[in-house]
mmCIF file of the N, C-alpha and C atoms, coordinates in Angstrom:
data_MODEL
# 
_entry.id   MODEL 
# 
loop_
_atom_site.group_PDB 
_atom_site.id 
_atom_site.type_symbol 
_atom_site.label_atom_id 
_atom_site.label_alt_id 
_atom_site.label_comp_id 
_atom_site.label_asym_id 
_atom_site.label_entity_id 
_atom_site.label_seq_id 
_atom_site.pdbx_PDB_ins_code 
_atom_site.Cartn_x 
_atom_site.Cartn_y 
_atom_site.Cartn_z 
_atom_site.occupancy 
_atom_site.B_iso_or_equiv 
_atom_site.pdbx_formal_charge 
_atom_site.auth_seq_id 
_atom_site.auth_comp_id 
_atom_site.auth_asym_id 
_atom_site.auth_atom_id 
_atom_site.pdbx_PDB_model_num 
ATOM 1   N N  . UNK A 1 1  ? 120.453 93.838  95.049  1.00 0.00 ? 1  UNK A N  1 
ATOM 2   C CA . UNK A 1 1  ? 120.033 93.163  96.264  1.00 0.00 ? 1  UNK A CA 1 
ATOM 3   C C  . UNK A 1 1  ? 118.883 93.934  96.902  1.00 0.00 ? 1  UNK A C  1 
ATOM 4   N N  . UNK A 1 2  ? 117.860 93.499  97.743  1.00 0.00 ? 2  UNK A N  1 
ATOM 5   C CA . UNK A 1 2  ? 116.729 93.911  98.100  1.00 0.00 ? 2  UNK A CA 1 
ATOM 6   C C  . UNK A 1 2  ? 117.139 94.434  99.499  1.00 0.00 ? 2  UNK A C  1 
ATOM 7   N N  . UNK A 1 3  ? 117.023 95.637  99.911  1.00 0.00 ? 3  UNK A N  1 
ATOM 8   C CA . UNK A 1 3  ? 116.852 95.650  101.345 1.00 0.00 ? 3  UNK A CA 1 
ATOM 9   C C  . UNK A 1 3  ? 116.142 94.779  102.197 1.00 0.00 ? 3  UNK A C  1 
ATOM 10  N N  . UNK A 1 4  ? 116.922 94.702  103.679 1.00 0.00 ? 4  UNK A N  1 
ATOM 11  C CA . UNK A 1 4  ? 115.768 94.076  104.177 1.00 0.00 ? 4  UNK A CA 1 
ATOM 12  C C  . UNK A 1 4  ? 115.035 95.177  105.087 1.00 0.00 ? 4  UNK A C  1 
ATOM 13  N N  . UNK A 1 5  ? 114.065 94.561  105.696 1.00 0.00 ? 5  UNK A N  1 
ATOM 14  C CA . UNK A 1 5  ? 112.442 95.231  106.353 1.00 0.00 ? 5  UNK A CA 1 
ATOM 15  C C  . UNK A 1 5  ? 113.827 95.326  108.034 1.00 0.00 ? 5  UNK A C  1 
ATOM 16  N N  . UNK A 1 6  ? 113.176 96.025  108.700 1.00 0.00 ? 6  UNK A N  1 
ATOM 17  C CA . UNK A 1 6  ? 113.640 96.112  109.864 1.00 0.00 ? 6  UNK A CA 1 
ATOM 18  C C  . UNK A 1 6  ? 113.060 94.833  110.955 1.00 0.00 ? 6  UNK A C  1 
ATOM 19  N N  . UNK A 1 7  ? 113.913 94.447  111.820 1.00 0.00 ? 7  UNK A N  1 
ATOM 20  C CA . UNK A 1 7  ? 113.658 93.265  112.405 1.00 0.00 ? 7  UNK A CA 1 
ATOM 21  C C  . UNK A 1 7  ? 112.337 93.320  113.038 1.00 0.00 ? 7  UNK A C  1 
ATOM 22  N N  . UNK A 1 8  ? 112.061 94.549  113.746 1.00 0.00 ? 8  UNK A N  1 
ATOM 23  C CA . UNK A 1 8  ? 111.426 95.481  114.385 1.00 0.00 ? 8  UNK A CA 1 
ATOM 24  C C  . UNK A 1 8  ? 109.746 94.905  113.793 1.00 0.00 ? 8  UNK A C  1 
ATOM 25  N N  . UNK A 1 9  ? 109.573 94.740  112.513 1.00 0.00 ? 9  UNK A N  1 
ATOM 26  C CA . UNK A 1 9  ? 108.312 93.981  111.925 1.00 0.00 ? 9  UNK A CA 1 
ATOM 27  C C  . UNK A 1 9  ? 108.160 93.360  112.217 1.00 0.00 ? 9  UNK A C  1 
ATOM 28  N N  . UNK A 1 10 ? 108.519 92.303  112.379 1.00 0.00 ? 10 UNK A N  1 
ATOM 29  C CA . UNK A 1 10 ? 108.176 90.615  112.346 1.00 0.00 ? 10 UNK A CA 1 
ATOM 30  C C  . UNK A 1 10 ? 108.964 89.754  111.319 1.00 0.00 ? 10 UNK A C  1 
ATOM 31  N N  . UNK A 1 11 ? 107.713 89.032  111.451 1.00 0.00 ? 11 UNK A N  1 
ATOM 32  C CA . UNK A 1 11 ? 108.088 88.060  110.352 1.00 0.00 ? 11 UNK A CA 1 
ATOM 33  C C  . UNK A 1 11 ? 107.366 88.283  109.048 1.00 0.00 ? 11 UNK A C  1 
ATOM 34  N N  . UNK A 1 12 ? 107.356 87.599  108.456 1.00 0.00 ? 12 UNK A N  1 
ATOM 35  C CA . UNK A 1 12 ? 106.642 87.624  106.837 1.00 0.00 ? 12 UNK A CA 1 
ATOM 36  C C  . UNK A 1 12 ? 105.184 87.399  107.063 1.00 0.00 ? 12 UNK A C  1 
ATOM 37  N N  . UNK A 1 13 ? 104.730 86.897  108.155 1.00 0.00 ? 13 UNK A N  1 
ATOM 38  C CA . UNK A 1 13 ? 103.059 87.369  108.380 1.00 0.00 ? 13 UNK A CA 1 
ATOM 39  C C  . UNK A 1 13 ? 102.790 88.679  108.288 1.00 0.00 ? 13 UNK A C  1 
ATOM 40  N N  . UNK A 1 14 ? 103.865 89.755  109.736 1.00 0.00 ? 14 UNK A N  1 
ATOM 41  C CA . UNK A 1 14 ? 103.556 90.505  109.584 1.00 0.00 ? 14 UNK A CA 1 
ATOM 42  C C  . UNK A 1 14 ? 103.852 91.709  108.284 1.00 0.00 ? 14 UNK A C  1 
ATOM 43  N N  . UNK A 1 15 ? 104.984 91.109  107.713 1.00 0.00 ? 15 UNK A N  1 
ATOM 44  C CA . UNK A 1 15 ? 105.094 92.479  106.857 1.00 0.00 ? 15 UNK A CA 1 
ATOM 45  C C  . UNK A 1 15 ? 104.065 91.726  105.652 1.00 0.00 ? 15 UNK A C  1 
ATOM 46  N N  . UNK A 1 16 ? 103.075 90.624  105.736 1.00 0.00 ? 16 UNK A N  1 
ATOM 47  C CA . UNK A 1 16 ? 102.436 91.225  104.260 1.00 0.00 ? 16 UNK A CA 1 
ATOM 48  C C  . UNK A 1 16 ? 101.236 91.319  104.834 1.00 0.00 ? 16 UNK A C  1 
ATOM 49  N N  . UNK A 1 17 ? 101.068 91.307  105.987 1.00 0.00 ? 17 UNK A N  1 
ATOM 50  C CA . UNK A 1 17 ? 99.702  92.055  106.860 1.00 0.00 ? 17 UNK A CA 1 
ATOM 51  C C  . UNK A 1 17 ? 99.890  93.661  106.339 1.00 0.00 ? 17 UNK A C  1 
ATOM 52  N N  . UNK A 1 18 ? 100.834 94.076  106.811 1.00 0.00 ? 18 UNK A N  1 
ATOM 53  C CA . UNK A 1 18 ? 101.052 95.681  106.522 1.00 0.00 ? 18 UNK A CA 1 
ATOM 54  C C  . UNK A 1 18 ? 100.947 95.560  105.520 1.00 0.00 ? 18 UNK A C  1 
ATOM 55  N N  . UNK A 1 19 ? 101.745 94.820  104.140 1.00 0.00 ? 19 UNK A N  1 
ATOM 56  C CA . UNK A 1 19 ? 101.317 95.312  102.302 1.00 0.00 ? 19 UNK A CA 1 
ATOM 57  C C  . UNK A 1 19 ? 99.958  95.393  102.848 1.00 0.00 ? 19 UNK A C  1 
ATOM 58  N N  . UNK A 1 20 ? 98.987  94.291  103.077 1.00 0.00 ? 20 UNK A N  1 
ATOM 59  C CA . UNK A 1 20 ? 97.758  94.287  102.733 1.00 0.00 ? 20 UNK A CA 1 
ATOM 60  C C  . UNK A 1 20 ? 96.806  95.461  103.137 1.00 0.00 ? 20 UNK A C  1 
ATOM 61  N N  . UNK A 1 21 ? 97.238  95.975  104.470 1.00 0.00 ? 21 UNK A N  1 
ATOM 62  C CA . UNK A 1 21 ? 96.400  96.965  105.196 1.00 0.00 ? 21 UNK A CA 1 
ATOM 63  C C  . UNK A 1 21 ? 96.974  98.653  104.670 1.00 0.00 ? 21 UNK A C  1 
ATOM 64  N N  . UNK A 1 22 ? 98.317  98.441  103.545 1.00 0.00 ? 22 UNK A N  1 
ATOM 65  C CA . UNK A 1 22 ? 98.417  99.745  103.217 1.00 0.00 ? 22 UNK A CA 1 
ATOM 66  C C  . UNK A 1 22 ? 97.550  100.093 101.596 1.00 0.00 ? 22 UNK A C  1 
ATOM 67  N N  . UNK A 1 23 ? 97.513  99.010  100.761 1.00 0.00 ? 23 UNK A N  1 
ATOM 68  C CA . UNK A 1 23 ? 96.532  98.368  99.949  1.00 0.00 ? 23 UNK A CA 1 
ATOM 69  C C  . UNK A 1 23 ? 95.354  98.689  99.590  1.00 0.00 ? 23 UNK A C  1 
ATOM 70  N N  . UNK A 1 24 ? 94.545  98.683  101.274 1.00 0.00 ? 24 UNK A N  1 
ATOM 71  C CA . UNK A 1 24 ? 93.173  99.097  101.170 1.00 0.00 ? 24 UNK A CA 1 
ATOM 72  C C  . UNK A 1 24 ? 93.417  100.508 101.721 1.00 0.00 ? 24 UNK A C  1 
ATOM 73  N N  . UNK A 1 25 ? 94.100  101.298 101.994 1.00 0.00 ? 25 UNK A N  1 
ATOM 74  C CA . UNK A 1 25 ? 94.521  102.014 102.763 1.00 0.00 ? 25 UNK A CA 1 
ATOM 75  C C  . UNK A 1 25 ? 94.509  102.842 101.348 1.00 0.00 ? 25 UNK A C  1 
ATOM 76  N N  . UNK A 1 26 ? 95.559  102.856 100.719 1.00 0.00 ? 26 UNK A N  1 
ATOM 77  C CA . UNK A 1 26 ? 95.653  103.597 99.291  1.00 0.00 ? 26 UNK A CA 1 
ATOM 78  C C  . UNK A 1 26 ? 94.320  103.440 98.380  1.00 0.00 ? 26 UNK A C  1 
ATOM 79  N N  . UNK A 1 27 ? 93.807  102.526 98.183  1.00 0.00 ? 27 UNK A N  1 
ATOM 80  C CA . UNK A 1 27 ? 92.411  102.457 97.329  1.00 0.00 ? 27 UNK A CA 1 
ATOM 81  C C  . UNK A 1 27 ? 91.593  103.161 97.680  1.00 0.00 ? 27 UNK A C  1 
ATOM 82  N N  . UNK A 1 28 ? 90.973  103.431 99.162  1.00 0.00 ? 28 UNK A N  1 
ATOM 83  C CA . UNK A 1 28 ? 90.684  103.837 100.045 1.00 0.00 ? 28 UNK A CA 1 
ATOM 84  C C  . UNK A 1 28 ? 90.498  105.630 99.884  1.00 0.00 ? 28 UNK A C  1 
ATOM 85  N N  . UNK A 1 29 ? 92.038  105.626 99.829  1.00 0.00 ? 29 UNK A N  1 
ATOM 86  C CA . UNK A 1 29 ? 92.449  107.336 99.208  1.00 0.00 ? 29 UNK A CA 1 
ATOM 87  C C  . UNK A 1 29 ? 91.925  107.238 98.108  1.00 0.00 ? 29 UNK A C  1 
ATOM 88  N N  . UNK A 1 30 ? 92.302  106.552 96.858  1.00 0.00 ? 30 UNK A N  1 
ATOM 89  C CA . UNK A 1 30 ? 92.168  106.763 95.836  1.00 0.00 ? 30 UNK A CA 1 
ATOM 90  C C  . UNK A 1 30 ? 90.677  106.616 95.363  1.00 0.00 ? 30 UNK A C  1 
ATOM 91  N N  . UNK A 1 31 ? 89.921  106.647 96.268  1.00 0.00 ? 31 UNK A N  1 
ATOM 92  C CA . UNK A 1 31 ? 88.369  106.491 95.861  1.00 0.00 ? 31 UNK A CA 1 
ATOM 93  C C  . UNK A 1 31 ? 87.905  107.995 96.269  1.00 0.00 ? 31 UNK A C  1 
ATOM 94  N N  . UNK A 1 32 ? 88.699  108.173 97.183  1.00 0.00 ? 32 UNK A N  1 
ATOM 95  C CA . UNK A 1 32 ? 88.182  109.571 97.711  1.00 0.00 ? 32 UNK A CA 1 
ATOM 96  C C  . UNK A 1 32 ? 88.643  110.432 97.236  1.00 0.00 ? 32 UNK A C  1 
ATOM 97  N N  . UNK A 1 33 ? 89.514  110.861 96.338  1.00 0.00 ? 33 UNK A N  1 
ATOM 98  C CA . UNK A 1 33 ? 89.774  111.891 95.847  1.00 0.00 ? 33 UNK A CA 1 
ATOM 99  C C  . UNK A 1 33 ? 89.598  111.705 94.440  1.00 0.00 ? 33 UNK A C  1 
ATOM 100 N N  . UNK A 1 34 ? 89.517  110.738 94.321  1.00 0.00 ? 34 UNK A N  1 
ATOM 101 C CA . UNK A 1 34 ? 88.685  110.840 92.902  1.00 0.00 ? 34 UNK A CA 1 
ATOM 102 C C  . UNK A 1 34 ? 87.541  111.193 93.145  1.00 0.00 ? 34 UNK A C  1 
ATOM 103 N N  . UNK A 1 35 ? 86.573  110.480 93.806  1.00 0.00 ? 35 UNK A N  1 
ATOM 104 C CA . UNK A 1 35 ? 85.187  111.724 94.202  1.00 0.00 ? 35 UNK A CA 1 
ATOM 105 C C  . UNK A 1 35 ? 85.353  113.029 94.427  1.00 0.00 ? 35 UNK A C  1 
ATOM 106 N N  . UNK A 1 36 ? 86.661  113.608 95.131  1.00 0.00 ? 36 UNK A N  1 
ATOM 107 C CA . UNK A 1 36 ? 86.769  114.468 95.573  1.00 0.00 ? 36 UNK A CA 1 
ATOM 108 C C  . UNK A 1 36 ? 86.952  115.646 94.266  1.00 0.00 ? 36 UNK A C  1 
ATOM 109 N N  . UNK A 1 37 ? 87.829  115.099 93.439  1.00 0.00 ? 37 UNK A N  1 
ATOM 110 C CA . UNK A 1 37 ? 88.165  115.984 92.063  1.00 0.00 ? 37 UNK A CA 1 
ATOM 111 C C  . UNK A 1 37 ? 87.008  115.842 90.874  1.00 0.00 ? 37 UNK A C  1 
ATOM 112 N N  . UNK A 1 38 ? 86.173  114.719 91.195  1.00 0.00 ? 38 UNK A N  1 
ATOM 113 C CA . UNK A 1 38 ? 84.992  114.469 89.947  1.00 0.00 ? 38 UNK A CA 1 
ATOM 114 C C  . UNK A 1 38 ? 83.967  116.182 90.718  1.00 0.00 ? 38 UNK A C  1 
ATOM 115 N N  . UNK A 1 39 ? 83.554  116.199 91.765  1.00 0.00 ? 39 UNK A N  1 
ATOM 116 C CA . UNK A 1 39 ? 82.664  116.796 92.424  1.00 0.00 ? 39 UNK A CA 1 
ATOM 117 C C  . UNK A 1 39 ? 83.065  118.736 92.026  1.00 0.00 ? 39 UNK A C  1 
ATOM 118 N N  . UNK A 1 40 ? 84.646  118.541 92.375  1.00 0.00 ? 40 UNK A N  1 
ATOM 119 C CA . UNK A 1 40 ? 84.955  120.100 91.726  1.00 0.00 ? 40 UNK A CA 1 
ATOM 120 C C  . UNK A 1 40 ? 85.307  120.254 90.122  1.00 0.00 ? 40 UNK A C  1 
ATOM 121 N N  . UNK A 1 41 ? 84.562  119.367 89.252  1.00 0.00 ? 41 UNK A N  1 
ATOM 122 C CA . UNK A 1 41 ? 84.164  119.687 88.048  1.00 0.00 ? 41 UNK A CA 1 
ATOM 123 C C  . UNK A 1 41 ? 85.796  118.990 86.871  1.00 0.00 ? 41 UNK A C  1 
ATOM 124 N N  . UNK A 1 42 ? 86.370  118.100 88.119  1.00 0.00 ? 42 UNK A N  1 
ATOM 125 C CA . UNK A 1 42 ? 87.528  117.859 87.115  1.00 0.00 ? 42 UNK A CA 1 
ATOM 126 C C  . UNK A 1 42 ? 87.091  116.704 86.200  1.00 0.00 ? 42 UNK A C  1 
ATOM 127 N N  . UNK A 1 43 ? 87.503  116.710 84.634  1.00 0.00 ? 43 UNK A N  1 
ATOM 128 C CA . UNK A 1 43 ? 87.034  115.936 83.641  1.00 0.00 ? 43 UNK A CA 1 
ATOM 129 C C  . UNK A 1 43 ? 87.876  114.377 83.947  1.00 0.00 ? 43 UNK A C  1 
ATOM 130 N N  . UNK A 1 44 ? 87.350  113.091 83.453  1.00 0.00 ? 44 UNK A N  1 
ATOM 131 C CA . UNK A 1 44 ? 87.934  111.414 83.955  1.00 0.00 ? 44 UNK A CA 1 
ATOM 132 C C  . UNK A 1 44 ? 89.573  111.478 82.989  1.00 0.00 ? 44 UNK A C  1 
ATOM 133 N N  . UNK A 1 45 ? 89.748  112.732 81.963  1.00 0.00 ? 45 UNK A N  1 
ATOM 134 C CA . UNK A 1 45 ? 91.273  112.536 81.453  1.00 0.00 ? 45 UNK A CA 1 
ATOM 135 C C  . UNK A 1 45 ? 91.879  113.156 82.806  1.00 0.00 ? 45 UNK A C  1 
ATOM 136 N N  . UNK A 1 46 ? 91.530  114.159 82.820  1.00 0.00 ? 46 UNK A N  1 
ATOM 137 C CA . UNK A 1 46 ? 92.405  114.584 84.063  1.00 0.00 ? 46 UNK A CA 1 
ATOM 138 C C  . UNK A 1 46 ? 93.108  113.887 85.329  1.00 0.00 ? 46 UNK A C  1 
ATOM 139 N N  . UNK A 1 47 ? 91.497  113.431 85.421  1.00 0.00 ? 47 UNK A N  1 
ATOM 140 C CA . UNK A 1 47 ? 91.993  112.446 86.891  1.00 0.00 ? 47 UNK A CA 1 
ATOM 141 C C  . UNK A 1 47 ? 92.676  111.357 86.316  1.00 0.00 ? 47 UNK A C  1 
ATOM 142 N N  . UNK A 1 48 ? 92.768  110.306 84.910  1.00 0.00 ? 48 UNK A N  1 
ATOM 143 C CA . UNK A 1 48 ? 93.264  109.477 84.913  1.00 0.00 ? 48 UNK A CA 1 
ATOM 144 C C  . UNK A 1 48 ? 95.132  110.328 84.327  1.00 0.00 ? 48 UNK A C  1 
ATOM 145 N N  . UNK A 1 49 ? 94.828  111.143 84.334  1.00 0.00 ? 49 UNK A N  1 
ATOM 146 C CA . UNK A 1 49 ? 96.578  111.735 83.972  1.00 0.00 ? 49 UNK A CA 1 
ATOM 147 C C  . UNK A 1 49 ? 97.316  112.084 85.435  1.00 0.00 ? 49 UNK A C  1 
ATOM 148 N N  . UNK A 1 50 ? 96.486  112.314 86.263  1.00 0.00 ? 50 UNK A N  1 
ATOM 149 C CA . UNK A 1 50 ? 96.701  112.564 87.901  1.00 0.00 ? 50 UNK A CA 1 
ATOM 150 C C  . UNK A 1 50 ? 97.087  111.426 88.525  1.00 0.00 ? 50 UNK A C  1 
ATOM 151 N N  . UNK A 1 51 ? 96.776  110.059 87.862  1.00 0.00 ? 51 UNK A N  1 
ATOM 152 C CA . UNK A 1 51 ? 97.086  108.825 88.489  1.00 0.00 ? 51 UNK A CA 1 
ATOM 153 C C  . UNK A 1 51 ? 97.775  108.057 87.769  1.00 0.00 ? 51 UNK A C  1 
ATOM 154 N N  . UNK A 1 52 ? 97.771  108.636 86.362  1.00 0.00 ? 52 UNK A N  1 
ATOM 155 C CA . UNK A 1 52 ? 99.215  108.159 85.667  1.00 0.00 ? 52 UNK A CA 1 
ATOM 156 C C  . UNK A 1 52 ? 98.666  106.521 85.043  1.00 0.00 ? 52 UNK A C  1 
ATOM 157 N N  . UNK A 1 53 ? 96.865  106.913 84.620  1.00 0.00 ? 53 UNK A N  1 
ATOM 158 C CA . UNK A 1 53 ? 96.512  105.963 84.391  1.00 0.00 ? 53 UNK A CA 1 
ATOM 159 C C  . UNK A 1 53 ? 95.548  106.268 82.905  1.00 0.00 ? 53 UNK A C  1 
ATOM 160 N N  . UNK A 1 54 ? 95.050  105.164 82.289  1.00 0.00 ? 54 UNK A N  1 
ATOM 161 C CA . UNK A 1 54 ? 94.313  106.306 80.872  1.00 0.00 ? 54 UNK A CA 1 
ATOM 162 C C  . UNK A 1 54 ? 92.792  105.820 81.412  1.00 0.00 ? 54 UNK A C  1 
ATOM 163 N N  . UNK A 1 55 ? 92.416  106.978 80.331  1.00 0.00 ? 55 UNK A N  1 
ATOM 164 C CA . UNK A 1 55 ? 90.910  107.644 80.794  1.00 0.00 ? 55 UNK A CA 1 
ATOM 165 C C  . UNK A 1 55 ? 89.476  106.349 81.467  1.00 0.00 ? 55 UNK A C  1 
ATOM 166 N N  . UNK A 1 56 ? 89.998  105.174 80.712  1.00 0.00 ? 56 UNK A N  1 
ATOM 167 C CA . UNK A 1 56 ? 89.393  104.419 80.110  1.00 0.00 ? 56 UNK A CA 1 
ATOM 168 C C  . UNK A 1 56 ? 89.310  103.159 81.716  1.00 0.00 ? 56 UNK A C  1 
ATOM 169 N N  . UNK A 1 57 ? 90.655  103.243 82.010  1.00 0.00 ? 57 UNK A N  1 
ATOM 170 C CA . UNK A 1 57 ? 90.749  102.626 83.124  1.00 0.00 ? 57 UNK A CA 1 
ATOM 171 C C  . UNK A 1 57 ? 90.235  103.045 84.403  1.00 0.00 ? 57 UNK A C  1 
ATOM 172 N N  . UNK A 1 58 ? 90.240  104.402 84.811  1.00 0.00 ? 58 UNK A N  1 
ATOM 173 C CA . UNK A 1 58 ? 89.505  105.178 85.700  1.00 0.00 ? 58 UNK A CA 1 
ATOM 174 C C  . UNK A 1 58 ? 88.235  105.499 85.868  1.00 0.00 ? 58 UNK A C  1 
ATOM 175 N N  . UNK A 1 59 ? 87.653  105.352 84.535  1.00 0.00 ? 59 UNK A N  1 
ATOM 176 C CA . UNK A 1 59 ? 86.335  105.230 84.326  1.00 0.00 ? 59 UNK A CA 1 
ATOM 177 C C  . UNK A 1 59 ? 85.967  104.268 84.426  1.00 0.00 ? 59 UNK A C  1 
ATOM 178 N N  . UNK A 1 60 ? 86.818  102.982 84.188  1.00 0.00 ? 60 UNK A N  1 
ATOM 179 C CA . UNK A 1 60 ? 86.138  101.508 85.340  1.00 0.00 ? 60 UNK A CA 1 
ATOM 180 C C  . UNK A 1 60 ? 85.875  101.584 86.057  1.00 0.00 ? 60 UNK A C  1 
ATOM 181 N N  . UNK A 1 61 ? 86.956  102.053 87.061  1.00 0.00 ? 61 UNK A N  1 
ATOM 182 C CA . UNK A 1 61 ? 87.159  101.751 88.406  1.00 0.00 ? 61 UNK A CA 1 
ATOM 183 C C  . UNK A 1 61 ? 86.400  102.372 89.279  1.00 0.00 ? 61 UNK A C  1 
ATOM 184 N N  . UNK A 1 62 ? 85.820  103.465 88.451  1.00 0.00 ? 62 UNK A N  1 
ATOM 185 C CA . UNK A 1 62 ? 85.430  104.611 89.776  1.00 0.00 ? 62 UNK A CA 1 
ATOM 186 C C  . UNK A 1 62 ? 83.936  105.205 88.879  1.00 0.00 ? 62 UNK A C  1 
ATOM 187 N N  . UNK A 1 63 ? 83.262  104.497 87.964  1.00 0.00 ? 63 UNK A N  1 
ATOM 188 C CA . UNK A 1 63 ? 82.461  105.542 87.534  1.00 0.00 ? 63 UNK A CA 1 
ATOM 189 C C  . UNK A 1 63 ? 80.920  105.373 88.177  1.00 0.00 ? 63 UNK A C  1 
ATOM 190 N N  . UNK A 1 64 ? 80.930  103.684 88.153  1.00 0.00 ? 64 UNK A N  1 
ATOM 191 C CA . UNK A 1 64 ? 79.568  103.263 88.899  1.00 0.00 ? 64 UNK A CA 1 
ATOM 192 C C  . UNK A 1 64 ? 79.209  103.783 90.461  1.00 0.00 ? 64 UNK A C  1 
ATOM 193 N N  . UNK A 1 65 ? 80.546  104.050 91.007  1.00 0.00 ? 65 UNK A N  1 
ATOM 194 C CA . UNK A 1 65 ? 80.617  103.932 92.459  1.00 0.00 ? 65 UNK A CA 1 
ATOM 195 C C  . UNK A 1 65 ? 79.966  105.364 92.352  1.00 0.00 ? 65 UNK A C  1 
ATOM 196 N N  . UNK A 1 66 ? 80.353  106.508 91.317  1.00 0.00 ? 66 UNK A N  1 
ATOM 197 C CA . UNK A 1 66 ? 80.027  108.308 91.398  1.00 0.00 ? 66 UNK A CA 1 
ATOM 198 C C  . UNK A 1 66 ? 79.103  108.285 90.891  1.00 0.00 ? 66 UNK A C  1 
ATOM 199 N N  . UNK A 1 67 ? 78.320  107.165 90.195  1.00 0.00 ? 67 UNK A N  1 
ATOM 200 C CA . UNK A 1 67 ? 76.702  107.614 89.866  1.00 0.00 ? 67 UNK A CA 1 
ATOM 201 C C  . UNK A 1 67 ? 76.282  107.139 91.035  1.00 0.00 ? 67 UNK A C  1 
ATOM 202 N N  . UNK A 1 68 ? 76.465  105.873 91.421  1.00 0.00 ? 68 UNK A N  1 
ATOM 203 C CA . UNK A 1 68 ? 75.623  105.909 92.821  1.00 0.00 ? 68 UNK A CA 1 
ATOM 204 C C  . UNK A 1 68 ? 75.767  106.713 94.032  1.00 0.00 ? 68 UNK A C  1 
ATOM 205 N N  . UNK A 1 69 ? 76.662  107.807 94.182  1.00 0.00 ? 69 UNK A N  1 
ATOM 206 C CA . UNK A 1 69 ? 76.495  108.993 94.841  1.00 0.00 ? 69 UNK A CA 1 
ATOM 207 C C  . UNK A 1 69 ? 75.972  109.774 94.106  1.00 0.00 ? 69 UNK A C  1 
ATOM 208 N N  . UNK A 1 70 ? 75.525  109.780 93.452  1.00 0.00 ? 70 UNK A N  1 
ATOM 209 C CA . UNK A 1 70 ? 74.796  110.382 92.849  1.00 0.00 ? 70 UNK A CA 1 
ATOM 210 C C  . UNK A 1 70 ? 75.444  111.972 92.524  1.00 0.00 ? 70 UNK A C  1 
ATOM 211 N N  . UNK A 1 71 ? 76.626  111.585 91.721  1.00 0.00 ? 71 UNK A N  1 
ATOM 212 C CA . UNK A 1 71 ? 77.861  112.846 91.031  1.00 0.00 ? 71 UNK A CA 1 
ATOM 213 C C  . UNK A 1 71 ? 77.347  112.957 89.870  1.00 0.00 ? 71 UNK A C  1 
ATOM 214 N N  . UNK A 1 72 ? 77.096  114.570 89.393  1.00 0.00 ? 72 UNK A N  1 
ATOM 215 C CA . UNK A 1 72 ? 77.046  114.418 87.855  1.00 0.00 ? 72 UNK A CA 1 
ATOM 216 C C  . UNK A 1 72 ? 78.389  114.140 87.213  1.00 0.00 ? 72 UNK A C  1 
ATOM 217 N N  . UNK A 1 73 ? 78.125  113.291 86.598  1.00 0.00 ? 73 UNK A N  1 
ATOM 218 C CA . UNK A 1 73 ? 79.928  113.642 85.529  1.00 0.00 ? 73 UNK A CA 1 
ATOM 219 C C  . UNK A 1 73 ? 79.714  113.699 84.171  1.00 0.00 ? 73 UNK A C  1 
ATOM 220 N N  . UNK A 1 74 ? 80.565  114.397 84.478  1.00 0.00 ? 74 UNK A N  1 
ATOM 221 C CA . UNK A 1 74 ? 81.035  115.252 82.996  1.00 0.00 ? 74 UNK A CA 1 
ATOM 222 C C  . UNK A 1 74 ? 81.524  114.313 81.373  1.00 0.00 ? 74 UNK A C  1 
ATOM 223 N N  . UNK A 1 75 ? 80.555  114.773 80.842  1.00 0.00 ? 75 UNK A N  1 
ATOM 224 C CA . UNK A 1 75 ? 80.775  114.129 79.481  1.00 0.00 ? 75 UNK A CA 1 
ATOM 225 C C  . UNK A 1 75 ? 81.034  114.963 78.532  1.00 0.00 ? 75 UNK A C  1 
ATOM 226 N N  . UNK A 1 76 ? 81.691  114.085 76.977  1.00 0.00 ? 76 UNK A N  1 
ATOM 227 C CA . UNK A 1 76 ? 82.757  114.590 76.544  1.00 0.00 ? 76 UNK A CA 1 
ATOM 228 C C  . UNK A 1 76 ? 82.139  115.690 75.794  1.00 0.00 ? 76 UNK A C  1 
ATOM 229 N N  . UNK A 1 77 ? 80.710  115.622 75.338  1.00 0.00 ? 77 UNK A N  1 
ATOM 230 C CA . UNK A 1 77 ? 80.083  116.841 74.414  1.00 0.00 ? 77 UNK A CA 1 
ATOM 231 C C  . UNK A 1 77 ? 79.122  117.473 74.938  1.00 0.00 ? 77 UNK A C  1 
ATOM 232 N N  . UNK A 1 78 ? 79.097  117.710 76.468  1.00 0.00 ? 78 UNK A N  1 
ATOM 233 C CA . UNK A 1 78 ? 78.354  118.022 77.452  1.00 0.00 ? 78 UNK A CA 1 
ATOM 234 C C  . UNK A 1 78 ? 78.712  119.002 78.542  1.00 0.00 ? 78 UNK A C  1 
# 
């Protein structure tokens, strides 16, 4: 059985207002510390083993955004 949310929320507007605003909230993080760990020289396995994600997927998500800050990153015979 699912817990329920405390009455104290609302209704179902508000609790998927909150999913939504914790959502961008976490991406949010997760953009920034991935910049944050690319910048102190950590390699895209690392960070994608840090997020419990593979290399390949993290380097989607986040690689265009660190060249246009203009991050060097680290390549594999480099």
């Amino acid at each position: 059985m699912t817990p329920q949310l405390p009455s104290a929320l609302g209704g179902p507007a508000d609790g998927l207002a909150a999913a939504v605003a914790l959502r961008v909230l976490a991406d949010q993080l997760e953009d920034a510390e991935v910049e944050r760990a690319l910048r102190e020289g950590w390699s895209w396995p690392q960070v994608a083993e840090a997020l419990g994600v593979s290399r390949q997927a993290v380097h989607k998500k986040h690689a265009r955004r660190m060249i246009e800050a203009g991050i060097e990153l680290r390549r594999r015979n480099g």
